[in-house]
DSSP file (Angstrom, degrees, kcal/mol; ACC not computed):
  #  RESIDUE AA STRUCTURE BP1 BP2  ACC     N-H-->O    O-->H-N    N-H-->O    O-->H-N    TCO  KAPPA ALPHA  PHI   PSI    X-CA   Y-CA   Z-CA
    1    1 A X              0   0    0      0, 0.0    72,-0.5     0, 0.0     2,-0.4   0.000 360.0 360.0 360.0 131.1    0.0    0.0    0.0
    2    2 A X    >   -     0   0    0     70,-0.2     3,-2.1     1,-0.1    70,-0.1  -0.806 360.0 -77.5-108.4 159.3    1.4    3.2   -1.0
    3    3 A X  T 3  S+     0   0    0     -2,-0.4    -1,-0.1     1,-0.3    68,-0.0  -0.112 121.7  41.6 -38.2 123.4    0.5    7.2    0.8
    4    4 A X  T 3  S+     0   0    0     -3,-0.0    -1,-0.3     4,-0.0    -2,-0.0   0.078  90.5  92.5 113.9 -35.7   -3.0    8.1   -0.6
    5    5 A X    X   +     0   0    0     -3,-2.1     3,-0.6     2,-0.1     2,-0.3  -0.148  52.2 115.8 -86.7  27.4   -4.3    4.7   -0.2
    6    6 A X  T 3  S+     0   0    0      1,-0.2    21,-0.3    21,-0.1     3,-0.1  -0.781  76.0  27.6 -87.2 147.2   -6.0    5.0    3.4
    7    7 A X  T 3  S+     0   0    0     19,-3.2    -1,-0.2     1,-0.3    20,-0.1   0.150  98.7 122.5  82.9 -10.6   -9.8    4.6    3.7
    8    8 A X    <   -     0   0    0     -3,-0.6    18,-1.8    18,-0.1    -1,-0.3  -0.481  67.5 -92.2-100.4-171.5   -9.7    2.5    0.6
    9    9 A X  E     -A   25   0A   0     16,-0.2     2,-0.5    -2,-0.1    16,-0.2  -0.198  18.1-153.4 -73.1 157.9  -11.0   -1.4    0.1
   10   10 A X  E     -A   24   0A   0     14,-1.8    13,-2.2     2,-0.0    14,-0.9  -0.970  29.3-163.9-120.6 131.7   -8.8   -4.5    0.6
   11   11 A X  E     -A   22   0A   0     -2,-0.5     2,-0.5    11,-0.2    11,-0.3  -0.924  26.3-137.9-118.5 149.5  -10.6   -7.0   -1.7
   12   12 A X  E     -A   21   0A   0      9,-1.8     9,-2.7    -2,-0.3     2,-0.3  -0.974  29.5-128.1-112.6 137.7  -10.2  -10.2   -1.6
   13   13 A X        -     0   0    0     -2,-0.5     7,-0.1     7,-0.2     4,-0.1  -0.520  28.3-157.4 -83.4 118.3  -10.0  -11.1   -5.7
   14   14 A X        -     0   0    0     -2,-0.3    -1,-0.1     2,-0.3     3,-0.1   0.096  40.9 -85.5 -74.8-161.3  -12.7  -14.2   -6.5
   15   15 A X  S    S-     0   0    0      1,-0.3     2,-0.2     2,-0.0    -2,-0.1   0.861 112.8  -5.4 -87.7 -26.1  -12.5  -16.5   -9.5
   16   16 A X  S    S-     0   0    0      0, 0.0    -1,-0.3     0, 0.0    -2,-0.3  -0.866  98.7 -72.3-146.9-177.9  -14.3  -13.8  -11.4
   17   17 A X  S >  S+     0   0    0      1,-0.2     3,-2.2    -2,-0.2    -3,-0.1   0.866 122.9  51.5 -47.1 -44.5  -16.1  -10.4  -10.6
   18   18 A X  T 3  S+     0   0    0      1,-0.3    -1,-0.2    -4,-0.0     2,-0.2   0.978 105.7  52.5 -46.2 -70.7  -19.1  -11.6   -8.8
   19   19 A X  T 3  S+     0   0    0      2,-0.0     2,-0.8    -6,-0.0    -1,-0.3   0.412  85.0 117.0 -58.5  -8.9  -17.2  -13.8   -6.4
   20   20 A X    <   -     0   0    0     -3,-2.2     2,-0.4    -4,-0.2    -7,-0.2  -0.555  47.9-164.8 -87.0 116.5  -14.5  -10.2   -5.3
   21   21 A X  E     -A   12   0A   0     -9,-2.7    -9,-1.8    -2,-0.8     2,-0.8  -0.836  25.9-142.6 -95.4 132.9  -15.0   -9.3   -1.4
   22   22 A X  E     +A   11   0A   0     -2,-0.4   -11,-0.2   -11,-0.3     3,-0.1  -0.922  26.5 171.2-100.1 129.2  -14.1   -6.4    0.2
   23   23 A X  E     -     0   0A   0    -13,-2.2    59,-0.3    -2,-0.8    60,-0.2  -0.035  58.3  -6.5-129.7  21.2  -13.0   -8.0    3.5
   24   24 A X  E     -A   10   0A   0    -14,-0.9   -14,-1.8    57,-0.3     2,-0.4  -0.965  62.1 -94.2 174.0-160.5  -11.3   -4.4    5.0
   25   25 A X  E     -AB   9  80A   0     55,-1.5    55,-2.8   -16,-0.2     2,-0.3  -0.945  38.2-124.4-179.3 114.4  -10.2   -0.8    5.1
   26   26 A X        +     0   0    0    -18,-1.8   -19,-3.2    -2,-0.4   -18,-0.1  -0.835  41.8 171.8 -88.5 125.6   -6.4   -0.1    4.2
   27   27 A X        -     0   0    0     -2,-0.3     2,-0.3   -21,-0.3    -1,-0.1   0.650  47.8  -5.9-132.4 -55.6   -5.6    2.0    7.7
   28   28 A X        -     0   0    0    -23,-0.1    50,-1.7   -22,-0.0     2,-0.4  -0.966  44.8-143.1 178.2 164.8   -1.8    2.6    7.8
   29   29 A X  E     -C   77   0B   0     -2,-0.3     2,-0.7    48,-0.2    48,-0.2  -0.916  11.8-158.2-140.2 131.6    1.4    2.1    6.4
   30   30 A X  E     -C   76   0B   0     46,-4.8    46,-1.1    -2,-0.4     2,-0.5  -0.905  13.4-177.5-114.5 120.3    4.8    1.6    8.5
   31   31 A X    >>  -     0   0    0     -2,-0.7     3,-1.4    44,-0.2     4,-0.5  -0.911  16.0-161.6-109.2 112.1    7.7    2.3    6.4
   32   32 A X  T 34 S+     0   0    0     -2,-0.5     4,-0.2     1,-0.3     3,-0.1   0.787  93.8  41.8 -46.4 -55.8   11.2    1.8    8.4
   33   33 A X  T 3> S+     0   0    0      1,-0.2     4,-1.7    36,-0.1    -1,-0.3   0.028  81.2  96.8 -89.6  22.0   13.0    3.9    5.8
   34   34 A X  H <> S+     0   0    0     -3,-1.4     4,-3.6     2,-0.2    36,-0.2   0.991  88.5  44.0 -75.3 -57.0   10.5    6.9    5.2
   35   35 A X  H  X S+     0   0    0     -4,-0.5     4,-1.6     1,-0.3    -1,-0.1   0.862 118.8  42.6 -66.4 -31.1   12.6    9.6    8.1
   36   36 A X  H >> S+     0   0    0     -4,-0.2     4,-2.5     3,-0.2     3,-0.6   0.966 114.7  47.2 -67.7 -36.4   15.7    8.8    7.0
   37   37 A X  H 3X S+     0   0    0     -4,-1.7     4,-3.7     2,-0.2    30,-0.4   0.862 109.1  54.5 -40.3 -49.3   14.9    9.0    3.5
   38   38 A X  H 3X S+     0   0    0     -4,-3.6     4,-3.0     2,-0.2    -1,-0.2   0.936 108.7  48.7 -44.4 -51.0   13.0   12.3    3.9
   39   39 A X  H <X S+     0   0    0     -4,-1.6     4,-2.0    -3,-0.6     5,-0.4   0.977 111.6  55.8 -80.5 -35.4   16.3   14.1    5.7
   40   40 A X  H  X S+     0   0    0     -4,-2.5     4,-2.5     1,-0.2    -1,-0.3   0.957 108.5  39.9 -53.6 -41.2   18.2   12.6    2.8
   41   41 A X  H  X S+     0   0    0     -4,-3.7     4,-0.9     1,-0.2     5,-0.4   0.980 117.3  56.2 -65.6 -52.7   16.1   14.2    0.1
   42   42 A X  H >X S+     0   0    0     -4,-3.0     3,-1.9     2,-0.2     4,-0.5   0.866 102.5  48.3  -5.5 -94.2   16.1   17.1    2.2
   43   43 A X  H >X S+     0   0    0     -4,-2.0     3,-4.0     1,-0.2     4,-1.6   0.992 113.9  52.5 -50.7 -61.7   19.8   17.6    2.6
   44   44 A X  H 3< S+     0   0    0     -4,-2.5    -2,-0.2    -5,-0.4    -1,-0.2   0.667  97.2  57.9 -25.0 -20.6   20.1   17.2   -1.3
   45   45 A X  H << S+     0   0    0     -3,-1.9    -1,-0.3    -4,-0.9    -2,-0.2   0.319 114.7  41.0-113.3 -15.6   17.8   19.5   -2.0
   46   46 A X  H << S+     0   0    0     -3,-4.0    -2,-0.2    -4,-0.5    -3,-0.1   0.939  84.3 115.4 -88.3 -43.6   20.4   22.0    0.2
   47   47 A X     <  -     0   0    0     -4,-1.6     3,-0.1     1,-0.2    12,-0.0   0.114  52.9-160.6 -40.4 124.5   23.7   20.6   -1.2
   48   48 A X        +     0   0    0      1,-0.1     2,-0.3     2,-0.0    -1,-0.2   0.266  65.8  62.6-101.1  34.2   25.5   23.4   -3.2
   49   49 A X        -     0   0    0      2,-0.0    -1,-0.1    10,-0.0     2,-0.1  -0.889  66.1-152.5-128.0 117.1   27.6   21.5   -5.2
   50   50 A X        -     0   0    0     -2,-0.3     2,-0.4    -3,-0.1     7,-0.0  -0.311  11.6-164.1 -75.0 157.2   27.1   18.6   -8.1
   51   51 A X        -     0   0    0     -2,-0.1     7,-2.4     5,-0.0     2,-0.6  -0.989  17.0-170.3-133.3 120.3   28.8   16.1   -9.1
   52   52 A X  E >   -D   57   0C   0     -2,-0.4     3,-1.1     5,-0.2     5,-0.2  -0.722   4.3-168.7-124.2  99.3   27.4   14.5  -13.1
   53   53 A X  E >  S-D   56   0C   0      3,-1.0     3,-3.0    -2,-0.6    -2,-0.0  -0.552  88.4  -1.0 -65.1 145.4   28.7   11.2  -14.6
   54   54 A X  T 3  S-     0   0    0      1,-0.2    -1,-0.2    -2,-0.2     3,-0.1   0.874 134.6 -55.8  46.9  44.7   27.6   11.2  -18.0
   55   55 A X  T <  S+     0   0    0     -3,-1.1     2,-0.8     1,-0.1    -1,-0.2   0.542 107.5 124.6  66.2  -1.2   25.6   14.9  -17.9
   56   56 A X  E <   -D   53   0C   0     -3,-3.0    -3,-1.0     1,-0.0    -1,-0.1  -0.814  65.4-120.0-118.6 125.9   23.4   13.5  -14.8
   57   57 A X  E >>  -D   52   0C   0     -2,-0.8     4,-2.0    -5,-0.2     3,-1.4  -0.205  12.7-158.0 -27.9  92.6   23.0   15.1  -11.6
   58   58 A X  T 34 S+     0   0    0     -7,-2.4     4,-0.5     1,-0.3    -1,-0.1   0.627 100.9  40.7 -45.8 -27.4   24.1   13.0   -8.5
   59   59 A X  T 34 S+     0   0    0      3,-0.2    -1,-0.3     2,-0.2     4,-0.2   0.106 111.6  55.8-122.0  11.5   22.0   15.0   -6.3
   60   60 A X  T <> S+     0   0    0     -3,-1.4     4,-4.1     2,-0.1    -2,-0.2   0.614 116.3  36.9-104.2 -76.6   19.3   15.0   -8.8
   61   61 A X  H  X S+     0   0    0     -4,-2.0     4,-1.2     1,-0.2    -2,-0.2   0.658 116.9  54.6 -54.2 -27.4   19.4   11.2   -8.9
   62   62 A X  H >> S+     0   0    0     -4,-0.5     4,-2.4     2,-0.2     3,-0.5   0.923 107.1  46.9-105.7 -71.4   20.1   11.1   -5.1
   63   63 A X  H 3>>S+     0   0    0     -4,-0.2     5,-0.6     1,-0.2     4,-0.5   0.983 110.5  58.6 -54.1 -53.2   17.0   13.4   -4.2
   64   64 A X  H 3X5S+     0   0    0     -4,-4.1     4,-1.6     1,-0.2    -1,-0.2   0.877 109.0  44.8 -33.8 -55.1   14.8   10.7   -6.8
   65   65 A X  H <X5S+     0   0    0     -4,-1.2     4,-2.9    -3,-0.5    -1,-0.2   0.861 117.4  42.8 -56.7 -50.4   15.8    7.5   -4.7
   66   66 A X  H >X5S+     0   0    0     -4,-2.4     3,-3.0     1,-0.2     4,-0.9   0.854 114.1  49.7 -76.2 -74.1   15.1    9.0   -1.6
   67   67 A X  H 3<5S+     0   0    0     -4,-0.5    -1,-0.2   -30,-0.4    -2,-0.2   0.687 110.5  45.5  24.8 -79.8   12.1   10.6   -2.6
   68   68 A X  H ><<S+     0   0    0     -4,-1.6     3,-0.6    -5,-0.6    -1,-0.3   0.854 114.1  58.3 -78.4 -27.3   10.3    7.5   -4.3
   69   69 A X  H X< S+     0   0    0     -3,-3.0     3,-1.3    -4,-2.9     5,-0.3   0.995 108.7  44.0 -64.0 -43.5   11.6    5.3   -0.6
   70   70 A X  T 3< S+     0   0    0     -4,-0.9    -1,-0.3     1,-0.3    -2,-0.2  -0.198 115.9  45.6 -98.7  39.6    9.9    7.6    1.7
   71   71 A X  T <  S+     0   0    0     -3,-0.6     2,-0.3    -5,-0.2    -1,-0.3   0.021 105.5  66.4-112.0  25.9    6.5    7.8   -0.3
   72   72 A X  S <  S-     0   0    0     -3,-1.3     2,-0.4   -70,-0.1   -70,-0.2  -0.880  89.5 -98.5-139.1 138.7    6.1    4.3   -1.0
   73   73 A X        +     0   0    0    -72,-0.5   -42,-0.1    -2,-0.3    -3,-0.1  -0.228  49.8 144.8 -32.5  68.3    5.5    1.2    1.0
   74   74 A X  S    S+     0   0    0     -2,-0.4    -1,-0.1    -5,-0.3   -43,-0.1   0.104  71.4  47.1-111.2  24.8    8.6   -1.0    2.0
   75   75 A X  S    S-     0   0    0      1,-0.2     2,-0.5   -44,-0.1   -44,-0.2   0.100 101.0 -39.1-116.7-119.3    7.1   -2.0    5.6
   76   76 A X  E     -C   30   0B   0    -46,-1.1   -46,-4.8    -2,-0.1     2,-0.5  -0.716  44.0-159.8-115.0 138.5    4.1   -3.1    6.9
   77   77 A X  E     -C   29   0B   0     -2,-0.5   -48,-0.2   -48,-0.2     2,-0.0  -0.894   7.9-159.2-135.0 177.5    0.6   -2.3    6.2
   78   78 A X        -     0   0    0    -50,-1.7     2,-0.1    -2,-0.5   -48,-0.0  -0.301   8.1-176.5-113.6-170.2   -2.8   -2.6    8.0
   79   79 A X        -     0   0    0    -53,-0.1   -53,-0.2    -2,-0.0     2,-0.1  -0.532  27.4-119.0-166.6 175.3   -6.0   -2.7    7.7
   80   80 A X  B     -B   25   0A   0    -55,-2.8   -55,-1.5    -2,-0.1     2,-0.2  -0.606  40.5-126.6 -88.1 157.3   -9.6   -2.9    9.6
   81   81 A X     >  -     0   0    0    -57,-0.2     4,-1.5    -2,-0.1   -57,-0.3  -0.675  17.8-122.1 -99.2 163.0  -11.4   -6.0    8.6
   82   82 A X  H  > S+     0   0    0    -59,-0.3     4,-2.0    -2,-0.2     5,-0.1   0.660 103.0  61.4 -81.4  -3.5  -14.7   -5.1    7.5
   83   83 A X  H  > S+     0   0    0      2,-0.2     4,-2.3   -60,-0.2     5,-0.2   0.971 101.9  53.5 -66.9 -57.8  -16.8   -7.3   10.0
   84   84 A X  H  > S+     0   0    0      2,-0.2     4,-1.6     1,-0.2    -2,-0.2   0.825 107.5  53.2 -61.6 -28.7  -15.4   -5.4   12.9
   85   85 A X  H >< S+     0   0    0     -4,-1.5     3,-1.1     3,-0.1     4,-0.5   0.978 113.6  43.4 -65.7 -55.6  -16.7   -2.2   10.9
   86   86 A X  H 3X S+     0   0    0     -4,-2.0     4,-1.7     1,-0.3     3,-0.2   0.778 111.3  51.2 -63.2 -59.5  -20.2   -3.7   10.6
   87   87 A X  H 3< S+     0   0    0     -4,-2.3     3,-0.4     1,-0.2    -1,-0.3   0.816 112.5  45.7 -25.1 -65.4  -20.3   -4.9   14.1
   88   88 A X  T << S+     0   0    0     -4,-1.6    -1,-0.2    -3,-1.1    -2,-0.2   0.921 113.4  53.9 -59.1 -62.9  -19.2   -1.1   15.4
   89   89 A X  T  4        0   0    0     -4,-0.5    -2,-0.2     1,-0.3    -1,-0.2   0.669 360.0 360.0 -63.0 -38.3  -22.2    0.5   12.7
   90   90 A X     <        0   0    0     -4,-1.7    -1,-0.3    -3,-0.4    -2,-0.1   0.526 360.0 360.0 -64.0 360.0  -25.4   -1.8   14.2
């Protein structure tokens, strides 16, 4: 699950359409690397000096990586099952 994807279904995929359950609510997402990632892109984003192999931007390339770890999902993710919402709604 990536950031952006909170409040939507977790389906569980049938043999065809009919047969697809939503069996929860995607809740949160633990990523390990997000804070460090973040102060990296961060400090890149400060750096005044480059370094370019071949006409591309080390710190360019360096901000991209961190960037794309700490917005997308390389820990754990959740969710509420949907019984336990019905239960809570009656």
């Amino acid at each position: 699950m990536n950031k952006g994807n909170s409040g939507g279904p977790i389906i569980k995929i049938g043999n065809n359409p009919s047969e697809d359950k939503v069996i929860g609510i995607a809740t949160f997402i633990l990523n390990p690397f997000a804070n460090d990632s973040k102060v990296l892109s961060e400090l890149s984003s400060r750096l005044k000096v480059d370094i370019a192999l071949g006409g591309i931007s080390q710190v360019k390339v360096n901000k991209l990586f961190a960037d794309a770890i700490a917005n997308n999902s390389i820990g754990i993710s959740g969710c509420i099952s949907i019984n336990h919402i019905k239960s809570i709604l009656k």
